[in-house]
C-alpha positions as CSV (number, residue, x, y, z in Angstrom):
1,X,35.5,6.0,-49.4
2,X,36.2,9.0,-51.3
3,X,33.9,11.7,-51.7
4,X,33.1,11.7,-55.2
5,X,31.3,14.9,-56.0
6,X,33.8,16.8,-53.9
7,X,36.5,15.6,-56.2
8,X,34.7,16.8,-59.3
9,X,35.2,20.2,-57.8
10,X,38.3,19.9,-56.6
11,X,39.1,18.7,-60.3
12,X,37.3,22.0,-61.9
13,X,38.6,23.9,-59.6
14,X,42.2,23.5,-61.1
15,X,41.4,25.4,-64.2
16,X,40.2,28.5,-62.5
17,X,42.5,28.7,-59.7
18,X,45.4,29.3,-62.4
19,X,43.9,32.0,-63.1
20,X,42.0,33.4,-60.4
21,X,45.4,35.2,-58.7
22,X,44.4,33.2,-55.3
23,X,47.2,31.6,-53.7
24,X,49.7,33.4,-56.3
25,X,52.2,36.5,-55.0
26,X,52.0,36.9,-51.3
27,X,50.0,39.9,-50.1
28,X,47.7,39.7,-53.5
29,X,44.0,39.1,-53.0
30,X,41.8,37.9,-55.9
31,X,39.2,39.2,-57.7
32,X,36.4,40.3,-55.5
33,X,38.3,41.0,-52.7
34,X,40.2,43.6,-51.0
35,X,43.6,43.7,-48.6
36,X,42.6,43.7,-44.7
37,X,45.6,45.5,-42.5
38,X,46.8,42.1,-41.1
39,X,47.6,40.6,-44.8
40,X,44.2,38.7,-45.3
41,X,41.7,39.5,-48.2
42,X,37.9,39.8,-47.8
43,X,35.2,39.3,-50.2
44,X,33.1,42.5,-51.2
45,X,30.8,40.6,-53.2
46,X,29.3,39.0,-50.7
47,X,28.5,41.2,-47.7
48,X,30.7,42.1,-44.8
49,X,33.1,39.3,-44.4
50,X,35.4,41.9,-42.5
51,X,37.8,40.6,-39.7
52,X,35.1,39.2,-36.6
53,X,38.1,40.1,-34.2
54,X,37.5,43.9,-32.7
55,X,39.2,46.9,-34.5
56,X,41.3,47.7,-31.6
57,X,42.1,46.5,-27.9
58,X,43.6,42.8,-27.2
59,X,41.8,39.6,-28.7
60,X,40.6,37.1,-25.9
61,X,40.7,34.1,-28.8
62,X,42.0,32.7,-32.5
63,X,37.8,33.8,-33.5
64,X,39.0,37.3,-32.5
65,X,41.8,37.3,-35.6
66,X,39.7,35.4,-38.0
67,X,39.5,36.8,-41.4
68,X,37.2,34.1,-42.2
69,X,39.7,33.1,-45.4
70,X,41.2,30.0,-46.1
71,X,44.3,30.4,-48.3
72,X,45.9,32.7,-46.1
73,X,45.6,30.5,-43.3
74,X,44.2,30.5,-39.6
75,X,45.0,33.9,-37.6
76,X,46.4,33.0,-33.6
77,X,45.7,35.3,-31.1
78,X,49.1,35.6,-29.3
79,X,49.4,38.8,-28.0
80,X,52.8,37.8,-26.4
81,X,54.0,37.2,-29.9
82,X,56.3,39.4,-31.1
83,X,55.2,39.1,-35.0
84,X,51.4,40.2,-33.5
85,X,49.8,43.2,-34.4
86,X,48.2,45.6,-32.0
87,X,45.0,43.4,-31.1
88,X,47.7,40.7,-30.3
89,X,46.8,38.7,-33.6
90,X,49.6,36.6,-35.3
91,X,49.1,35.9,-39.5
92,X,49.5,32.7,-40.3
93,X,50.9,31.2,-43.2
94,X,49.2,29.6,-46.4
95,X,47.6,26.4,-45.3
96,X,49.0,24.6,-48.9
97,X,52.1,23.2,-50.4
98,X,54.2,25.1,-52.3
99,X,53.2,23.2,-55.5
100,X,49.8,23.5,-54.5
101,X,46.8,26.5,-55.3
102,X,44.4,27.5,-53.2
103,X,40.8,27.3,-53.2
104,X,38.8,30.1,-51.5
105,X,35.4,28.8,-52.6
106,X,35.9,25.1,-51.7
107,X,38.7,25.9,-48.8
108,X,41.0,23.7,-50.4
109,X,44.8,23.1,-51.7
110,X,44.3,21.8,-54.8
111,X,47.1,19.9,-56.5
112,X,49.1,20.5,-59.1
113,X,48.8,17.4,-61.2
114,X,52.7,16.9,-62.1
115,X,53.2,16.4,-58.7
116,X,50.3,14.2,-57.6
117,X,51.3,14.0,-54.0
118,X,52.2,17.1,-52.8
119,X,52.3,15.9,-49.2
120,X,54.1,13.0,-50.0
121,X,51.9,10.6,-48.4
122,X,51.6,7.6,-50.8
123,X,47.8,8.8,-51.6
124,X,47.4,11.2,-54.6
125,X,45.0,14.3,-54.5
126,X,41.1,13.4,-56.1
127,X,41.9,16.3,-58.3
128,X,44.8,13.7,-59.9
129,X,42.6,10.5,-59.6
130,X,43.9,9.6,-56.0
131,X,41.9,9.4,-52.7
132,X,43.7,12.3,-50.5
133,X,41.2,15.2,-49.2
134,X,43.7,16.8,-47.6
135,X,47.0,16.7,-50.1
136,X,48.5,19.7,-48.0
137,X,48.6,16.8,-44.5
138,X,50.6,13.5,-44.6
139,X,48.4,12.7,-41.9
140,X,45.1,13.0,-43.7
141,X,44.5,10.6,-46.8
142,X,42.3,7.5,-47.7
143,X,45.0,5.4,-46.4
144,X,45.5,6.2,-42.9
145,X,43.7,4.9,-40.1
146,X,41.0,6.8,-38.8
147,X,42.0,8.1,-35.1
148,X,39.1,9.2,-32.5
149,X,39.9,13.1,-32.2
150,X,38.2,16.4,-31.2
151,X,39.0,18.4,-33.3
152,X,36.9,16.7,-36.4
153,X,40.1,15.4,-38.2
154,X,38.6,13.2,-40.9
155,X,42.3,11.0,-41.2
156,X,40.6,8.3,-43.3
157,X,39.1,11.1,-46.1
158,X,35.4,9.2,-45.5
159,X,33.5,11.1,-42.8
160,X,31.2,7.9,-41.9
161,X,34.4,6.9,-39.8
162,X,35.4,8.3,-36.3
163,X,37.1,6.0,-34.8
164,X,39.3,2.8,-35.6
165,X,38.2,-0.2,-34.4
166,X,41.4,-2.7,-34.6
167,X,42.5,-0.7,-31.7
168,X,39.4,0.1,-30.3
169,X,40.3,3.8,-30.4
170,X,37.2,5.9,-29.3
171,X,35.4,2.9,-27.5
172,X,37.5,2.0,-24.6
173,X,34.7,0.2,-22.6
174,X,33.6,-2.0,-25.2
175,X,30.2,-1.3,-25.1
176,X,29.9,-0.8,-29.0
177,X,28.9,2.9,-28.6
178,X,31.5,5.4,-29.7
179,X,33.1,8.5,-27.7
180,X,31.1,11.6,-28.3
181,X,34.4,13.4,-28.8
182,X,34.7,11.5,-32.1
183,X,33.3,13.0,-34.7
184,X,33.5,14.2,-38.2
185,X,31.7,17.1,-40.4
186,X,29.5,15.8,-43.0
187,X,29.6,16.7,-46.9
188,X,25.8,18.9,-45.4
189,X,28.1,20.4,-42.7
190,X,26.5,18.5,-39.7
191,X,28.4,16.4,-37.6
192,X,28.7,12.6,-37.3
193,X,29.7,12.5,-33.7
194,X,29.4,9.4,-31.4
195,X,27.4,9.2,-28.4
196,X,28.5,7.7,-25.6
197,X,28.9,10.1,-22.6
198,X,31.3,8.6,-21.0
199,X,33.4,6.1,-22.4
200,X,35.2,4.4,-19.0
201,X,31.5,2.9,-18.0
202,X,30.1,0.0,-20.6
203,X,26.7,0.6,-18.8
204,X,26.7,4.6,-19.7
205,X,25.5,5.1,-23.6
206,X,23.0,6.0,-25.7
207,X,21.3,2.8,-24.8
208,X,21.8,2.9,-21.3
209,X,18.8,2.5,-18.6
210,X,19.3,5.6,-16.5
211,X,19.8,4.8,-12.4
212,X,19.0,6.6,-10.2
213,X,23.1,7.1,-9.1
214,X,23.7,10.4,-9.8
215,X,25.5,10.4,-13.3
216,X,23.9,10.5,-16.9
217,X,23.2,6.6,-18.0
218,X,21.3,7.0,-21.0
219,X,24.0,10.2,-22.0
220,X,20.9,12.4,-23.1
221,X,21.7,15.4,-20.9
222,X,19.6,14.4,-17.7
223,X,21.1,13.2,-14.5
224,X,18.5,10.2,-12.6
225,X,15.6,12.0,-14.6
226,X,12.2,10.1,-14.0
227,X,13.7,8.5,-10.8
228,X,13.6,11.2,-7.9
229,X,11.5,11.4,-5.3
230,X,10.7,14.9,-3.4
231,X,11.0,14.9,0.2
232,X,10.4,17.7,2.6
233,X,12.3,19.1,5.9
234,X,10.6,17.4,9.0
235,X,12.5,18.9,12.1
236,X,9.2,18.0,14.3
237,X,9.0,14.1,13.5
238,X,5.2,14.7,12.8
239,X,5.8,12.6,9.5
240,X,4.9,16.1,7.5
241,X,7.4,18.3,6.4
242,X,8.0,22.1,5.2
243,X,7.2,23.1,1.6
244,X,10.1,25.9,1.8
245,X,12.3,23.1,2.4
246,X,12.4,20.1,-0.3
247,X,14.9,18.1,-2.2
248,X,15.0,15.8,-4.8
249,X,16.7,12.7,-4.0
250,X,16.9,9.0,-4.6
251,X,16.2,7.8,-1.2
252,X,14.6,9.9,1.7
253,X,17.5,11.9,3.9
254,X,17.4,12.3,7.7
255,X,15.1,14.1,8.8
256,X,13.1,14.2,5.7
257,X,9.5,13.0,5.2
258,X,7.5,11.9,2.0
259,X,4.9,14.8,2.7
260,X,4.5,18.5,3.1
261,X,2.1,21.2,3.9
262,X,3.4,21.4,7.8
263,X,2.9,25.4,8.5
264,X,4.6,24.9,12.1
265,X,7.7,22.6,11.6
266,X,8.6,23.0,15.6
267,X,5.0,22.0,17.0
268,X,4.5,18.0,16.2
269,X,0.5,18.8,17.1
270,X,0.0,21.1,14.4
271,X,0.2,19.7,10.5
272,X,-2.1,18.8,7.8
273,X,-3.6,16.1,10.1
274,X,-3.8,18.0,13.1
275,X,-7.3,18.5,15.3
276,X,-8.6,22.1,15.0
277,X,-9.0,23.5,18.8
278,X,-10.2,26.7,20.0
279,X,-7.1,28.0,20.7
280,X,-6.3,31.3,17.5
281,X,-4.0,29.0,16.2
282,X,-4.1,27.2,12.4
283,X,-4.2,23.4,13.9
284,X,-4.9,21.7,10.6
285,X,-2.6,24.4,8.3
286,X,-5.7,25.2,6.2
287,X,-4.9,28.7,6.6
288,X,-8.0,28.8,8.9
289,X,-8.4,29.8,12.4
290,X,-11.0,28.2,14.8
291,X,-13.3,27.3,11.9
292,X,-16.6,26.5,12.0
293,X,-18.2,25.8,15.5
294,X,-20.4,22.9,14.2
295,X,-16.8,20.8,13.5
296,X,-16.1,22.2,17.2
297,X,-18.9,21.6,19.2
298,X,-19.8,22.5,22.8
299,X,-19.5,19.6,24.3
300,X,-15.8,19.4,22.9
301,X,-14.7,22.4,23.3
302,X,-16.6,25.0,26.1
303,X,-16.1,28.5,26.7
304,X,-13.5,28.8,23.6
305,X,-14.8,30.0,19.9
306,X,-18.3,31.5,21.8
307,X,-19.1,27.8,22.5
308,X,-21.1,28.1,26.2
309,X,-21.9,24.7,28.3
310,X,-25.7,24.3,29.5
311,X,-24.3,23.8,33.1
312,X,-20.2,24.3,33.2
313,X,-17.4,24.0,31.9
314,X,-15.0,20.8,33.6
315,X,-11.5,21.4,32.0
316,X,-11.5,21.8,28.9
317,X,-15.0,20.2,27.7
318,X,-18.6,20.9,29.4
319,X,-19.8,19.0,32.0
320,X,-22.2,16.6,31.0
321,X,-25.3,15.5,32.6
322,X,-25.3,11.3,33.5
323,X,-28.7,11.2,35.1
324,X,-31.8,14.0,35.4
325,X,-35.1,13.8,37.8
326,X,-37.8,16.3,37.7
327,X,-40.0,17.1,40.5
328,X,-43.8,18.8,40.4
329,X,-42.2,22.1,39.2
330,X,-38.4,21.5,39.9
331,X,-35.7,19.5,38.0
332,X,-32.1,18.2,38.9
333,X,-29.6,16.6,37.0
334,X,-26.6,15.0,38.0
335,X,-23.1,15.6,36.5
336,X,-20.6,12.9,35.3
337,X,-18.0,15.3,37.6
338,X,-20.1,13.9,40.5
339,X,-21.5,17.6,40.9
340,X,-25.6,18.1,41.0
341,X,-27.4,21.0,39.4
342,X,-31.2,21.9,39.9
343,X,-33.4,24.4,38.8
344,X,-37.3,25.8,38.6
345,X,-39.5,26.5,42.0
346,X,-37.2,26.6,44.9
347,X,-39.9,28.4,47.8
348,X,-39.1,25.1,49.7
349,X,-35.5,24.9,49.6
350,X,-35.9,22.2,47.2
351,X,-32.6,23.3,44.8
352,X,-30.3,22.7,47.5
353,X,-28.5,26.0,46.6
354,X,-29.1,27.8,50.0
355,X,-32.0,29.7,48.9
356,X,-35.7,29.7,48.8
357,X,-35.8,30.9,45.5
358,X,-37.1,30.1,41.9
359,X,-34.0,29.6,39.9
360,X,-35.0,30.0,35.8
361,X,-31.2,28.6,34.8
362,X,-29.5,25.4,36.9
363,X,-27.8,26.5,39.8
364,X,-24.9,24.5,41.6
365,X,-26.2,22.2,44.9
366,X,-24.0,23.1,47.8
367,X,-21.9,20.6,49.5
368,X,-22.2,18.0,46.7
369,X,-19.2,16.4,44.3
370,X,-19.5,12.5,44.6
371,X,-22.9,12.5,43.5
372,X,-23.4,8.5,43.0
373,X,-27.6,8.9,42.4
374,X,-30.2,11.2,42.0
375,X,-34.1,11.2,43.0
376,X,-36.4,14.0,43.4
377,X,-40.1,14.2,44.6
378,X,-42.7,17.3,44.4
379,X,-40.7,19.5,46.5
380,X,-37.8,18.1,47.7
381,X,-34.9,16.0,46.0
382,X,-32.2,13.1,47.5
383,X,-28.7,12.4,46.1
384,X,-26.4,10.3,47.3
385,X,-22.8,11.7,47.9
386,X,-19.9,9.3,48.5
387,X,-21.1,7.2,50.8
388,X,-23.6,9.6,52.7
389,X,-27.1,10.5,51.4
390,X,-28.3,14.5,51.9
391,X,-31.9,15.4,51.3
392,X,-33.4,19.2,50.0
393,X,-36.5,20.5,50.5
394,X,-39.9,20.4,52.1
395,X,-40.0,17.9,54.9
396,X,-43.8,18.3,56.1
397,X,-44.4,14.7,56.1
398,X,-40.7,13.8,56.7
399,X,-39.8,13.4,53.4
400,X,-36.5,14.9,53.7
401,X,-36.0,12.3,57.1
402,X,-35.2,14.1,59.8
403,X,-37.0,17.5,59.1
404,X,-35.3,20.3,60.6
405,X,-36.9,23.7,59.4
406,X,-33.9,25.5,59.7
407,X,-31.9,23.7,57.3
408,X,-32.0,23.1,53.9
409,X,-30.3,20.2,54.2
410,X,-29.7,16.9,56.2
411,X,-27.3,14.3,55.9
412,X,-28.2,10.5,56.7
413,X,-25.5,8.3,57.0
């Protein structure tokens, strides 16, 4: 395909670049342009178009020597050279054919019509009814093959080709999805470059299904996108992990769990599930301490968080009552430790806590921590410990079998 409308130019540009000065006597710069120190013109009608290189010290790249002109060719930064100047720039030569002029608006060597092919290619410039776009490279005209390159080489003079196909240059895998690397410039400027990523793998392309594998499938940039999972440190083996320590991952590591939020990664009782105690430590890692008694309770939990037990504390809960008897103004209840606590009127010994004393909070019976049952009568109360049964209180009319004043208590096997 030849690009017609660049070939009209090419065409009018003959006329004026006879005489237009450009690409005549070396060292001459045309009409609205002046001489730059390293041999190249730039335009003053335009802006600054000076060199983009810097004014002094060593260039790093060819962009450094650019004079952003065509006809006198691309500027190399070779600071080794010993044709380079002091930023290490080396001029470089016309880019056309001696028989050839040059172009600075359309960046082309336009052909001299008596000699149609200046590059002696078989392919005549447009400018002289031919196909060539490039009449200054043998390698570049509407007959050559196109060849899958980097550098944007449009070999075939039609821009909608980057690759050949015969030989199946620029898709090596098959999968009908060309090389990125391939690519021409458009007549807009744009590039028509391929798109497969990777062109060893028929399953990687612009079509591809992503994987989660660790490569780009779908060639748009992003590596197993969609596909990860998070997973969080678990050094406890809790099942919940740290939220300062995550990764992304297709399948879970060692030693990592599906969930977070553990504020104590070394203590497998304390996580996001954990059991508030009364303890000053963050059980549940709300970022709460001992919260709310009501969740706590006494019974669960005594003489922590303020909690108190209405008789004691056994271990770490209270000690609750299995069984209670009241007498005519004394009461007794008996523990599911086995231990027995009475209170109210004790005058007659009747609380079993060595005293003859009214006792207005439960008091501890001595001697007793089997208790199996409980009775009590008006002043005096039974319970049976173990296997013996011991009896407290008034005795007048032998309630408390054998009376014996001096004791509060007496055991009947």
């Amino acid at each position: 395909m030849v690009k017609t409308s660049r070939s009209v130019a090419i065409m009018e540009a003959v006329a004026a670049i006879a005489s237009s000065g450009c690409g005549g006597e070396p060292g001459r710069c045309p009409t609205g342009t002046q001489q730059l120190a390293d041999g190249g013109c730039a335009r003053t009608d335009a802006g600054p178009m000076q060199d983009s290189g810097p004014s002094t010290g060593p260039c790093a790249r060819a962009s450094d020597c650019d004079d952003r002109l065509f006809c006198n060719g691309a500027e190399r930064c070779e600071p080794g050279n010993a044709s380079a100047d002091a930023r290490g720039c080396v001029a470089a030569t016309t880019p056309c054919m001696a028989s050839q002029m040059c172009d600075e608006d359309l960046d082309l060597c336009v052909t001299d019509c008596s000699e149609p092919d200046a590059d002696i290619d078989g392919d005549r410039s447009p400018a002289c009814g031919g196909g060539d776009c490039d009449d200054a490279n043998p390698a570049v005209n509407s007959l050559a093959n196109e060849v899958c390159d980097e550098e944007g080489l449009d070999e075939d003079c039609n821009w909608m080709t980057i690759h050949n196909a015969e030989t199946n240059d620029g898709d090596r895998d098959g999968d009908r999805h060309i090389d990125d690397r391939c690519f021409n410039v458009r007549e807009d400027g744009t590039e028509n470059r391929g798109t497969d990523c990777d062109d060893t793998v028929p399953t990687v392309n612009a079509a591809g299904v992503e994987a989660c594998n660790g490569a780009d499938d779908n060639c748009d940039g992003r590596v197993d996108e969609g596909l990860l999972s998070r997973y969080y440190r678990d050094d406890d083996g809790d099942l919940y992990g740290r939220d300062d320590d995550m990764v992304d991952a297709c399948a879970r590591p060692a030693d990592y769990t599906v969930v977070g939020g553990d504020c104590d990664d070394d203590d497998r009782m304390i996580n996001p599930a954990g059991r508030e105690t009364c303890d000053g430590v963050d059980q549940d890692c709300d970022g709460r301490v001992d919260e709310e008694a009501e969740e706590l309770g006494t019974r669960e939990h005594c003489s922590a968080c303020g909690d108190e037990c209405q008789f004691a504390c056994g271990g770490t809960s209270c000690d609750l009552a299995v069984d209670v008897e009241v007498g005519h103004s004394h009461g007794c209840a008996r523990m599911a430790s086995g231990l027995v606590y009475c209170w109210g009127h004790g005058a007659d010994g009747q609380l079993g806590d060595g005293a003859f004393a009214t006792r207005t909070q439960a008091v501890r019976v001595i001697d007793v921590s089997d208790a199996r049952d409980l009775a009590t009568g008006a002043s005096h109360m039974c319970v049976v410990d173990g296997t013996a049964v011991m009896c407290f209180g008034d005795s007048s009319v032998r309630q408390a079998v054998p009376w014996a004043p001096e004791a509060q208590h007496l055991c009947v096997l």
